[in-house]
C-alpha positions in Angstrom: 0.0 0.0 0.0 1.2 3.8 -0.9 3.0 5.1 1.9 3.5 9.1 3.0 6.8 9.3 4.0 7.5 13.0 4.5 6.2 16.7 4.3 7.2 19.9 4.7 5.7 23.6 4.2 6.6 26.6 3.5 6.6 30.1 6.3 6.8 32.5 4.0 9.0 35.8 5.5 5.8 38.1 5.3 3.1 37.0 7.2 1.0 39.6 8.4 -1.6 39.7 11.0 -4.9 39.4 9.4 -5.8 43.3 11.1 -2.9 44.7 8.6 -5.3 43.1 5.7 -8.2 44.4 7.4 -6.3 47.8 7.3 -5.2 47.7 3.5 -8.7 47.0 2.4 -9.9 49.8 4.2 -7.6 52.1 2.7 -8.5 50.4 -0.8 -12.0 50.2 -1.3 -13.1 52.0 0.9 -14.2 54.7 -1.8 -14.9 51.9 -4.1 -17.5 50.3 -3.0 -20.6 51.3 -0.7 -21.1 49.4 2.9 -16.7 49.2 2.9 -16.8 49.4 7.2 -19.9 46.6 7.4 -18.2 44.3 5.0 -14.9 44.8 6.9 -16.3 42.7 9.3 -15.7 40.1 7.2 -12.2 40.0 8.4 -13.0 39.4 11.8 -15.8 37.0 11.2 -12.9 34.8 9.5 -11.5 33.5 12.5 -8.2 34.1 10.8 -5.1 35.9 12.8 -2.2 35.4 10.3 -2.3 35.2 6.4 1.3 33.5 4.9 2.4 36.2 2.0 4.7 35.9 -0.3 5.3 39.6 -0.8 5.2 42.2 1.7 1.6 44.0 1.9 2.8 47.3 0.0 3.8 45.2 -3.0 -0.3 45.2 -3.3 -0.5 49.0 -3.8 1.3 48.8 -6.8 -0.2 48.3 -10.4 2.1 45.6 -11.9 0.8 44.3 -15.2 -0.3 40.7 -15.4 2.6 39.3 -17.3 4.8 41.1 -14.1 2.7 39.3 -11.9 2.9 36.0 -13.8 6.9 35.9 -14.3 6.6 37.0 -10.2 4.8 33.8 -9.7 7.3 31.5 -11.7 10.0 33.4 -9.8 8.5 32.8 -6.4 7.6 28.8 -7.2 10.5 27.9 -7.9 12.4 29.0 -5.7 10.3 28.2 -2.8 9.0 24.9 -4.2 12.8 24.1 -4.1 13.4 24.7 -0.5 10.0 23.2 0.5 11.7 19.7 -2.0 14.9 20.0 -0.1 13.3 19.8 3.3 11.4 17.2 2.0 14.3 15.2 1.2 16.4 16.2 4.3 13.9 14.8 6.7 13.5 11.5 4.8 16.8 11.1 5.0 16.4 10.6 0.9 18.6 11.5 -2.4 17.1 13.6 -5.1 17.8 11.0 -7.3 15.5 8.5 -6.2 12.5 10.2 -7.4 10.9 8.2 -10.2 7.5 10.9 -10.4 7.1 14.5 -10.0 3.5 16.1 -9.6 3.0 19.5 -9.6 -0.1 21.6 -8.3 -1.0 25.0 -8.6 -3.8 27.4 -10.0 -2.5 30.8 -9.2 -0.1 31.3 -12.4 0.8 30.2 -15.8 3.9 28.5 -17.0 5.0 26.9 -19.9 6.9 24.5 -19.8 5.1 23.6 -16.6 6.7 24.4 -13.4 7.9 20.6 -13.1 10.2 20.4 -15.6 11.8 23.9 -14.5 12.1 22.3 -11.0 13.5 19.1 -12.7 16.4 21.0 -14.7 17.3 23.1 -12.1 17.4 21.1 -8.8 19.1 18.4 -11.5 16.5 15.8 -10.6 16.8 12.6 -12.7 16.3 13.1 -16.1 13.8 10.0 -16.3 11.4 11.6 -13.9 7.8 11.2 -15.0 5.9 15.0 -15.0 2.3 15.2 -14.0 1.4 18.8 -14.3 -2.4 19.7 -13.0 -3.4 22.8 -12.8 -6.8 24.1 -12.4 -7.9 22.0 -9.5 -8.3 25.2 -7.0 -8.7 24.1 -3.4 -9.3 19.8 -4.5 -5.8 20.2 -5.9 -3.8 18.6 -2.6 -6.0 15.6 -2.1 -5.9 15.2 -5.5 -2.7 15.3 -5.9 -2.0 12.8 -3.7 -4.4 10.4 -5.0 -2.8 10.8 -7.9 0.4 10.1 -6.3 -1.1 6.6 -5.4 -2.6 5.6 -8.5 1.6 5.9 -10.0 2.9 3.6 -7.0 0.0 1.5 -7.3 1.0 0.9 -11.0 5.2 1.1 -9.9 5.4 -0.8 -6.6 8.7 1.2 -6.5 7.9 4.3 -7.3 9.2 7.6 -5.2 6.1 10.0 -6.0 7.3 13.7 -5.3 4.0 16.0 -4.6 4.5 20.0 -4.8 1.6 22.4 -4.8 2.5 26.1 -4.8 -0.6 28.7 -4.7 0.3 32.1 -4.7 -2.9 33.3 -4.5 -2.2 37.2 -3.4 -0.2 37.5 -6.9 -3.5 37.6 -8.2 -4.7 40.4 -6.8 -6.8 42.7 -8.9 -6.3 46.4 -7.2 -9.1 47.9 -9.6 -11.7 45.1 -9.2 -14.2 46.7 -6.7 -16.6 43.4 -7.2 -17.8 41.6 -3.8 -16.1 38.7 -4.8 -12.5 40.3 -4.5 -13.2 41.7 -1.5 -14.0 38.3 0.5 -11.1 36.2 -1.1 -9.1 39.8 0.0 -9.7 38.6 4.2 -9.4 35.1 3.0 -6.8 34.0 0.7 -3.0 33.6 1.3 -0.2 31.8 0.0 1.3 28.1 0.4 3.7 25.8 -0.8 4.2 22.0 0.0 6.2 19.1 -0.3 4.6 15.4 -0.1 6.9 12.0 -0.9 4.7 9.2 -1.2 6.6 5.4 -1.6 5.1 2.1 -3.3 5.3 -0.4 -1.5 8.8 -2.1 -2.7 10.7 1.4 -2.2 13.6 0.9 0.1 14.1 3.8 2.4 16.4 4.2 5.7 14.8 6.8 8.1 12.3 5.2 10.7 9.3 8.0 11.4 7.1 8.2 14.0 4.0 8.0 12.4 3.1 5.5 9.6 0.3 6.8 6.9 -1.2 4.2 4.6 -2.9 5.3 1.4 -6.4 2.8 1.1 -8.3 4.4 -1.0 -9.2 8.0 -3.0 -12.6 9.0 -4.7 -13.2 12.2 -6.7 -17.1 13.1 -7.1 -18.2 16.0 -9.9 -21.4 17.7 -9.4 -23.8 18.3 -12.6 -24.8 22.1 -13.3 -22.1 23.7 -10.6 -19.3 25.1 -12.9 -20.0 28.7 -11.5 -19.8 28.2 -8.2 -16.0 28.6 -8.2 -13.4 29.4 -10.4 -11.3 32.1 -12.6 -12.8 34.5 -14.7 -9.3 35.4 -17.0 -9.3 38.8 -18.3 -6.6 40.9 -19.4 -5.5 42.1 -16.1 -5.2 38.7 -14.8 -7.6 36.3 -12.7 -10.9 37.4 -11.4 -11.5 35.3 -8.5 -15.3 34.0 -8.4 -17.0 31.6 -5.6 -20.2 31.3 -4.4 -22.0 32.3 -1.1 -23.9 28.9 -1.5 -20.5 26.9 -0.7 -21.2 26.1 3.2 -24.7 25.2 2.3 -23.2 23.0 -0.7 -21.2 21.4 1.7 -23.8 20.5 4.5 -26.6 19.3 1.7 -23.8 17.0 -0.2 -20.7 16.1 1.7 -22.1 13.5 4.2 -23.7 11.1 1.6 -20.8 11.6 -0.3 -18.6 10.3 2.3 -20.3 7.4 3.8 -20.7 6.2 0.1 -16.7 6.1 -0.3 -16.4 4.7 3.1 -19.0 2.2 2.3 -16.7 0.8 -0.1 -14.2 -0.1 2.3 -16.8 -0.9 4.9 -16.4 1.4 7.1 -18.5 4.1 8.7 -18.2 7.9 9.9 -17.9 6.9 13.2 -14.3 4.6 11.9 -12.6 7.9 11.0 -10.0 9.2 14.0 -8.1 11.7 11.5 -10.1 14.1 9.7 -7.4 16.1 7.5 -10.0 18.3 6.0 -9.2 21.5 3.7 -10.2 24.6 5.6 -12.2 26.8 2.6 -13.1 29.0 5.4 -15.1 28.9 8.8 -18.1 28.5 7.4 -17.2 25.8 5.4 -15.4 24.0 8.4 -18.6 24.6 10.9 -21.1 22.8 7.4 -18.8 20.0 7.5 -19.3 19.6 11.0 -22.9 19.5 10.3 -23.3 17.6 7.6 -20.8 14.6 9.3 -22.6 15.0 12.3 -19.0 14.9 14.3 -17.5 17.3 17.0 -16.0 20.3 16.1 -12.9 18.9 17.6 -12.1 16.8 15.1 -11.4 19.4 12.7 -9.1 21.3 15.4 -6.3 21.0 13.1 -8.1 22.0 10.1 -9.5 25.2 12.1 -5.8 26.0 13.5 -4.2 26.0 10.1 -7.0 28.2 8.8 -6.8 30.9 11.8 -2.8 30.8 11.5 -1.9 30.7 7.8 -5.4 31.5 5.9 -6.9 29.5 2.7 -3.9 28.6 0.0 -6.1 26.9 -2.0 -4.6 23.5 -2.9 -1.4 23.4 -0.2 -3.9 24.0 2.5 -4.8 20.7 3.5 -1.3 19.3 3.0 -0.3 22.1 6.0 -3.2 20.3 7.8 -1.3 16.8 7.1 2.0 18.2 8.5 -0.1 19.4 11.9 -0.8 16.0 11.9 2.3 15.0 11.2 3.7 16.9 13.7 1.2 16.8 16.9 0.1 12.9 16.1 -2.7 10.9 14.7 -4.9 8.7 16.6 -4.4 5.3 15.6 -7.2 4.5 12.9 -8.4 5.6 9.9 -8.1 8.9 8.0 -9.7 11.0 5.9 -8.6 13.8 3.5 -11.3 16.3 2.1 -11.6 18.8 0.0 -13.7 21.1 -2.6 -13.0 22.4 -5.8 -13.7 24.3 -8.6 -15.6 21.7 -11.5 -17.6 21.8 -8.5 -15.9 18.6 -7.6 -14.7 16.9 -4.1 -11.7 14.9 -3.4 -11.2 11.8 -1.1 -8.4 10.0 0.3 -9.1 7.7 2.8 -5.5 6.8 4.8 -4.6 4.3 7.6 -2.5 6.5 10.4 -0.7 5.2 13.1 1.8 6.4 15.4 4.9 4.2 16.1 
């Protein structure tokens, strides 16, 4: 069975209190758009208290063009997605080498060739490395990613499956778009960038963890007729962020007959799941899933701790929730990894944790 061997995250150097967003929207909009102090509360009603930046806030006064922005974003990627690799590696105790499979995440910037095969030439990774490039997955990008990652060492018993999702989501910032829309991903939305290796099973490695994480099973489910609820709207500026108000309510009406019909499969129930690595959308989504699952709000603690100290990177989030987990430790049992997407889609994993 797939194994997750390692992870690490990026702490980027300026992150900001979510009060110093508070204050820049403020000063932006605030002669923009009508109601600016009552939808200020916003930022409070977040339950958010850090956002991770990759720039410092007054890069967000400027008025860079969207090809600036763009090469930014390639800049940025790389060069964090190589530190995040390298710590990756260092903590496995593993050589660059060895990876036979490099997927890479992200939805926030273009690139071509794909950010894979930049990484590839210049960390001077193998030069037989298989590239998986998926972009467009939004928030569902980390779970999918590493059901993707399982699939490949399904198929390649000894296949080293490196994971990397970068979101850089305040690169997109439109200055001059005074839409609602903006303005909530502007208390919401931060930056993220993550390292996963995942093993098949006949992939010899030294270091001894102290957790173990079995990959059982993965499920993605597409909705009919929900393509608008979230997604980019590209324009010559850049992206227009758009997502629904209707997501919470989304969530509670669809997520818990979703679930137990994946966990059916393996013959489990709700009650069977000990780790719930859940991607935080916001705390409104995280308070629906609680509904919807029927389970205690401290189950998701890790889920809401991640939100309140780093903010929604899209697709990295959840795999910052997997390193809290990694970190703190897992209750023996079953696990499950969750998140939502623009298509509207969901992503599944359902993972065996242990602590040892």
């Amino acid at each position: 069975m797939p194994k997750i061997i390692s992870a690490s995250v990026i702490d980027f150097p300026h992150r900001v209190r979510q009060s110093c967003l508070k204050d820049f929207a403020r000063k932006v909009f605030s002669n923009e758009i009508e109601g600016t102090e009552r939808l200020l509360e916003t930022f409070d009603n977040a339950k958010i208290e850090f956002r991770n930046l990759c720039v410092p806030v007054d890069y967000f006064y400027g008025n860079d063009t969207f090809a600036e922005r763009n090469a930014f974003y390639k800049e940025l990627s790389l060069q964090y997605s190589e530190k995040a690799i390298e710590e990756c590696l260092r903590e496995s105790e593993i050589g660059r080498n060895e990876i036979t499979d490099l997927i890479f995440v992200s939805t926030t910037g273009l690139s071509t060739p794909s950010l894979d095969a930049i990484i590839i030439d210049k960390m001077d990774l193998n030069k037989n490395v298989n590239r998986y490039p998926l972009w467009g997955l939004g928030c569902s990008g980390g779970v999918s990613g590493i059901s993707k990652a399982k699939s490949i060492c399904n198929s390649n018993s000894s296949a080293l499956v490196l994971l990397v999702s970068v979101e850089l989501c305040s690169l997109t910032f439109l200055r001059n778009d005074i839409s609602k829309s903006n303005f909530i991903a502007t208390s919401l939305f931060s930056d993220g960038v993550a390292a996963v290796l995942v093993a098949g099973d006949n992939f010899k490695y030294k270091q001894k963890s102290n957790f173990l994480i079995n990959i059982k099973d993965s499920c993605t489910r597409s909705y009919r007729d929900t393509l608008d609820i979230m997604g980019w709207e590209i324009l010559d500026e850049g992206f227009k962020v758009k997502f629904s108000k209707d997501i919470p309510a989304f969530v509670e009406k669809n997520v818990k007959q979703d679930v137990e019909e994946f966990l059916c499969r393996n013959s489990l129930l709700i009650s069977a799941i000990k780790n719930f690595i859940v991607h935080p959308g916001g705390i409104k989504v995280i308070n629906a899933y609680c509904e919807s699952l029927r389970i205690d709000s401290g189950l998701l603690k890790n889920t809401r701790d991640i939100l309140r100290d780093y903010g929604n990177m899209s697709s990295a989030t959840v795999l910052y929730v997997l390193k809290r987990f990694m970190e703190e430790g897992f209750e023996n049992g079953h696990g499950l990894m969750m998140s939502l997407g623009p298509g509207f889609s969901s992503d599944s994993a359902l993972l065996e944790c242990a602590n040892v």
